[in-house]
N, C-alpha and C positions, 0 to 999 in steps of 0.2 A: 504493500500500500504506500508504504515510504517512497520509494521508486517512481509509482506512476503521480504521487504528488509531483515527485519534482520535473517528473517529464510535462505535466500538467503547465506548473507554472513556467516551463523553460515555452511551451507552447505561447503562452499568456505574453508571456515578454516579446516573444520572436513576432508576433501578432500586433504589438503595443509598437514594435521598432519598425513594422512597415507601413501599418500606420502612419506615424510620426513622419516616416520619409516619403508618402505621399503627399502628407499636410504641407508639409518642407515645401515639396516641389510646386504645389499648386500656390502654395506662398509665392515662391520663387517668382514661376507667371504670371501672379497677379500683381508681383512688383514691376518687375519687366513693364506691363502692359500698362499697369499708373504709370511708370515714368514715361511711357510711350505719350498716352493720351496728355500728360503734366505738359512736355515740350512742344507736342503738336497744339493746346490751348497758346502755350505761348507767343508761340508763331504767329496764331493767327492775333492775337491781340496786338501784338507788333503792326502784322501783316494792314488788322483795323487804322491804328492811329496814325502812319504812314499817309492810309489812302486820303483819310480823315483832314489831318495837317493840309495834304497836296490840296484837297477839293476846298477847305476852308478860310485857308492861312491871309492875312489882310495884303502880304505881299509875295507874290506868284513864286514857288519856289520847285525846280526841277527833283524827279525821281531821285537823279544824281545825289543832287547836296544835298535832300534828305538820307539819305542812308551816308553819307560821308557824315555827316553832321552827327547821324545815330554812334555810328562805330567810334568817334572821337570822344562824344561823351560817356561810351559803356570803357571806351580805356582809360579816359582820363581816374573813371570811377572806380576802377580798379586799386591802384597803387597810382603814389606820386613819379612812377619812370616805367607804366607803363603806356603807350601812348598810342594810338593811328599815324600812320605817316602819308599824307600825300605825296604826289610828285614831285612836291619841290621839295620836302623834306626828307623824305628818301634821297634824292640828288645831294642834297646841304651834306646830308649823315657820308655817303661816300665819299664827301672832295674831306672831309673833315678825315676821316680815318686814313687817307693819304697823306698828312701828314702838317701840311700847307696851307694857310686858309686865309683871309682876309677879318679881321675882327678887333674883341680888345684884349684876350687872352685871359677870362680869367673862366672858373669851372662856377656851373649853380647847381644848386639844386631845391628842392621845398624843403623846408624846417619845420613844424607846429604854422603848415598852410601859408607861408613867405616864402617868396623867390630868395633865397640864400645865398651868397657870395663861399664858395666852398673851400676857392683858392685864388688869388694870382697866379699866375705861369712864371715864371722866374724872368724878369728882362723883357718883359712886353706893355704896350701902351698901359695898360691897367697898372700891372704893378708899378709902372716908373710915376704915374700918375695920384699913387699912394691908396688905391686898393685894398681892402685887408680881409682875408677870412672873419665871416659874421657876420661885416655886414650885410644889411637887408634893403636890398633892391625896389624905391617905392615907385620911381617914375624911368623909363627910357623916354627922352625925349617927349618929354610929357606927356607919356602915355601911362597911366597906372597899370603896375602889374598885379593888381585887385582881380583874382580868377584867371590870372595868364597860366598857360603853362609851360611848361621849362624850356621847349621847342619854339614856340611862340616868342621868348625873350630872349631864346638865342638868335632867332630870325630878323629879329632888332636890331640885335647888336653886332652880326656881321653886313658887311655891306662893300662898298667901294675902297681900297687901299687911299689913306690919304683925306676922305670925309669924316669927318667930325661928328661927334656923336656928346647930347650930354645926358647925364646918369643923377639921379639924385639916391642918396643911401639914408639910412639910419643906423648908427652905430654906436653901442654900447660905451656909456660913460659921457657920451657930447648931449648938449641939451636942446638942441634940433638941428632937423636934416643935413645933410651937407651936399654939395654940388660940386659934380667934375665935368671937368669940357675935358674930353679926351678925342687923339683924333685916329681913328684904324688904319693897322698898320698889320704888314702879313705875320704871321704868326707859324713860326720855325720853332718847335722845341726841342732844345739841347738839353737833355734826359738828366745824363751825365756830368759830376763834375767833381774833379780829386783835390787835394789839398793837403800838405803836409804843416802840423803842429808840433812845433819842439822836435821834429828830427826823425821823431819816434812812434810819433800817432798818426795812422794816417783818417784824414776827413773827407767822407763822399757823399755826395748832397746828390739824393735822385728827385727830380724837380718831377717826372710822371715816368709809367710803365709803359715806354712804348717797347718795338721787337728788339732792342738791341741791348736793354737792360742790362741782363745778365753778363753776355757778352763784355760790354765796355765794363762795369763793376770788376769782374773778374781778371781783366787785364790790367786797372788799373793795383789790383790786389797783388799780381805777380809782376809787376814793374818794382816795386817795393817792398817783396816776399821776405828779404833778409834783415830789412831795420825797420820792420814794424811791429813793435809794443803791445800794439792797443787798435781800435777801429772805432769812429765815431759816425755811425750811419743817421745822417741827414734824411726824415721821412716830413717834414713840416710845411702846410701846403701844398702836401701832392695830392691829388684827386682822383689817383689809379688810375689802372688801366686795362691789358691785358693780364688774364690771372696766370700764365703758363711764366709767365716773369717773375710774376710774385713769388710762384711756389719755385722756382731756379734760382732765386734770389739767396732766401731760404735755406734751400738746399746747396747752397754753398756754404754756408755757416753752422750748419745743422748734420749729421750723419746716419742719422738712425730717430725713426718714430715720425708720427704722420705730421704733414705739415697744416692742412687744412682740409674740410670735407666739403659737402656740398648734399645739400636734401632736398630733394623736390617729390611733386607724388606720382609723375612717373619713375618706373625703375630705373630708366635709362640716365634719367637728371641727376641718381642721387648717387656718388663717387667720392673716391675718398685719394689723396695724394700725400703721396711719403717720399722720405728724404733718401738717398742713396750715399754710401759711403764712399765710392769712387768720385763722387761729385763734389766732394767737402773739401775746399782749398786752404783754410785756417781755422786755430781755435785759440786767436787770441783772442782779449776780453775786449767785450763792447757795448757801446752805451747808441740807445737807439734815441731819435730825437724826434718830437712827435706836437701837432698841437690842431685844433679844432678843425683845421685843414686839411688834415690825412683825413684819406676818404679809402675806399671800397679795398684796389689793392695794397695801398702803402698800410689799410689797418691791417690787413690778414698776414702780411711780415712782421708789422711790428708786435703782432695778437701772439703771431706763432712763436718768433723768439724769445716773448715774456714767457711764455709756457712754457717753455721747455728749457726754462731758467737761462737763456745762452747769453742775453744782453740785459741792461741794464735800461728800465724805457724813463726818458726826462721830457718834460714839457707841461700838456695841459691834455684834458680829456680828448680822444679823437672824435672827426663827425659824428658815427653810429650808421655808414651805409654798406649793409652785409647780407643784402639782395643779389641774384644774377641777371641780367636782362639777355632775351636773345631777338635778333632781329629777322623775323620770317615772313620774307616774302609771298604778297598775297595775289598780285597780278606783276607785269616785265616791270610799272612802273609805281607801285605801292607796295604799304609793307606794315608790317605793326611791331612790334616792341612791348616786347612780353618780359612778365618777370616769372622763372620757371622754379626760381631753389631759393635757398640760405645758405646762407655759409653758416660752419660753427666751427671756432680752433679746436689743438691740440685736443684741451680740458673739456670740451663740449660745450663750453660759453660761447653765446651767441654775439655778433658785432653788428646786427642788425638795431636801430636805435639805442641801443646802449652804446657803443662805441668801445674803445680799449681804453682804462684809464693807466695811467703813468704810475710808476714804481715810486718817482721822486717827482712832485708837483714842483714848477717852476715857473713862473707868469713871464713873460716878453718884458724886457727890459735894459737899462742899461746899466755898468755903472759906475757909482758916484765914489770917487775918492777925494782927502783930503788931505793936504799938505799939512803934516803938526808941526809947527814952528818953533815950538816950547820942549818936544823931547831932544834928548841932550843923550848920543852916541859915545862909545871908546873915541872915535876918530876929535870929535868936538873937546876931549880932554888937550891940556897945553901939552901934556909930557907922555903923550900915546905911542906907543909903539908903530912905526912905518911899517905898511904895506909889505909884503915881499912879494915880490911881482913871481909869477910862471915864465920859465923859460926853454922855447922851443926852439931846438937843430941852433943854440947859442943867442938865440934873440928875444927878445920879449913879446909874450904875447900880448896879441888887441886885447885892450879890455874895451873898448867902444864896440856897442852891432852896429852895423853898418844899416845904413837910416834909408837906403835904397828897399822896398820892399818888394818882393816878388810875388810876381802872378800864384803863382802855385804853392804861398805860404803864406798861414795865417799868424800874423804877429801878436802878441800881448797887448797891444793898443787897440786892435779886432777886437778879441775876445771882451774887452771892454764895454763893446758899443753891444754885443748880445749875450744876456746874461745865460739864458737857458743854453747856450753852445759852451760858455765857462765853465758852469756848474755841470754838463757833459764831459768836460777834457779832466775838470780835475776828479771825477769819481774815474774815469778813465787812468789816470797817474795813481789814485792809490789801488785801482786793480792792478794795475802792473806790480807794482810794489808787495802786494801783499801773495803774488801769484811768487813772484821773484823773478 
């Protein structure tokens, strides 16, 4: 009787489990077929206020520009860099990715719903015109960027080599707007740029990630493989680029463990990239340099080598933009601009609106020294011991530096005029010191 109980209830169960897996399946289809019917409602209510709009509107508007109109505002609505591209902005978007362009060179983006100044470019109308990350863009040519979008203000602000362009900003700490007459000029970026401090440090300032990044980084690295100390990597200002730089960057500094990932909700989107040890060309100590400017790829080096302890990060919070956009062509001459993933470093923290913050907080600044008139040296005693000079191959050495300064070194009188680069070199002298 035991027995057929349990054949009983193994019955009962196996009955209860097909059950269940039909319920499943007819679930299944009846979701299918809501979502069927859910999207084909959609349509047609689109399909309604379209024809609606065309037959009513007070002023005559073609099939055309209402569906361009629709697709602009379903992307703007998306994310702030996702976007629709006409034809001209499709065109604008390739001459720009060659390299070349006519405009004022600096990078935007939205903030809390403001057209944001993200960066200057190093050496272009904007910056020489006194530009600064933060600020907030109110007027192009007195045109409010009140509901602009990011495309819209860049379509502004490139134009003719040589015409004049004025900008009015708002900028944290002034107590109203300020106005620049700037005038556009083409716009070449030099990525790259090395510097040696004290002998022993070398300093390299990537102003953005274009394709040659790594490349130039790297050579400037083994130009100077045998009397370099220490590494002060310059990311301040830069507004990224391409990512395959970023993580080469990276991976030149790095040997082992991932550099960055990337999650999106297709499978194909979400990837993950790691450091190789064939690729790792120093491990001296370094001090990365970073402030509200660094945007997309300059956070993801500076995110990655705080993680994974390699450098030391100085400055101010970065942007916080650790989105991916990709650009997919919709017909030969439009296109749209998607955002497909996030980035997340090393540790799994995200640099999407948060941003990376710094190791050692530093504000932009100069500084201030002062002459003490009143302290009283050995030297200032009547009966002090003289000097004994050093003497080289029989002669005396200079003690004067030679007041000539060179292109390709930053002097103590520099370092002066930027505090957050000071306070980079000297945490940079006492890693070396303490590495030995």
């Amino acid at each position: 009787m035991k027995n057929k109980k349990i054949i009983t209830l193994g019955f009962a169960s196996t009955a209860a489990s097909i059950a269940l897996l039909f319920s499943s399946s007819l679930f299944a289809q009846s979701s299918v077929k809501d979502a069927q019917v859910s999207r084909l409602q959609a349509l047609e209510k689109f399909t309604k206020v379209v024809s609606i709009v065309e037959q009513y509107d007070v002023d005559k508007v073609t099939i055309n520009e209402l569906i361009n109109k629709a697709l602009d505002g379903m992307m703007k609505n998306l994310d702030a860099h996702s976007n629709y591209l006409t034809q001209k902005d499709y065109k604008r978007l390739k001459v720009q990715t060659n390299g070349e362009f006519g405009g004022l060179g600096i990078t935007v983006g939205m903030k809390e719903g403001a057209l944001t100044v993200i960066s200057p470019i190093d050496g272009t109308p904007a910056d020489k015109a006194g530009l600064k990350a933060g600020d907030i863009i109110l007027k192009i040519d007195n045109k409010s960027t009140i509901g602009m979008t990011i495309d819209e203000a860049v379509s502004l602000m490139r134009g003719k080599v040589g015409d004049p362009i004025n900008v009015m900003i708002v900028r944290k700490g002034e107590m109203k707007p300020l106005a620049f007459h700037i005038v556009r000029g083409v716009i070449t970026i030099d990525s790259v740029k090395a510097k040696t401090i004290d002998k022993n440090i070398l300093y390299i300032r990537v102003a953005s990630f274009d394709k040659k990044v790594v490349e130039d980084v790297q050579k400037e690295i083994k130009k100077r493989k045998g009397s370099t100390k220490g590494i002060i990597l310059d990311l301040r200002n830069n507004p990224g680029g391409l990512l395959d730089q970023a993580v080469g960057l990276v991976d030149t500094f790095v040997d082992k463990g991932i550099i960055v990932s990337q999650k999106g909700r297709r499978a194909a989107e979400t990837k993950t990239y790691s450091a190789h040890p064939g690729n790792t060309l120093t491990k001296v100590p370094m001090v990365v340099l970073v402030n509200g400017g660094s945007a997309s790829a300059s956070e993801i080096v500076s995110g990655s080598l705080q993680d994974h302890k390699r450098a030391v990060l100085v400055g101010e919070n970065t942007f916080g933009k650790g989105s991916v956009q990709v650009v997919l062509p919709i017909t030969k001459t439009e296109a749209i601009k998607l955002t497909i993933a996030r980035y997340y470093l090393p540790s799994g923290r995200t640099i999407q609106a948060v941003g990376v913050k710094p190791d050692i907080k530093v504000l932009p600044g100069e500084l201030k020294t002062y002459k003490n008139e009143f302290a009283i040296k050995e030297a200032d005693l009547k009966a002090h011991l003289k000097k004994e000079l050093a003497k080289v191959d029989g002669k005396k050495a200079k003690t004067k530096e030679d007041k000539k300064d060179k292109k390709d070194i930053i002097t103590p009188k520099m370092l002066d005029k930027d505090l957050q680069l000071k306070e980079g070199v000297d945490i940079i002298k006492a890693l070396i010191i303490t590495k030995g």
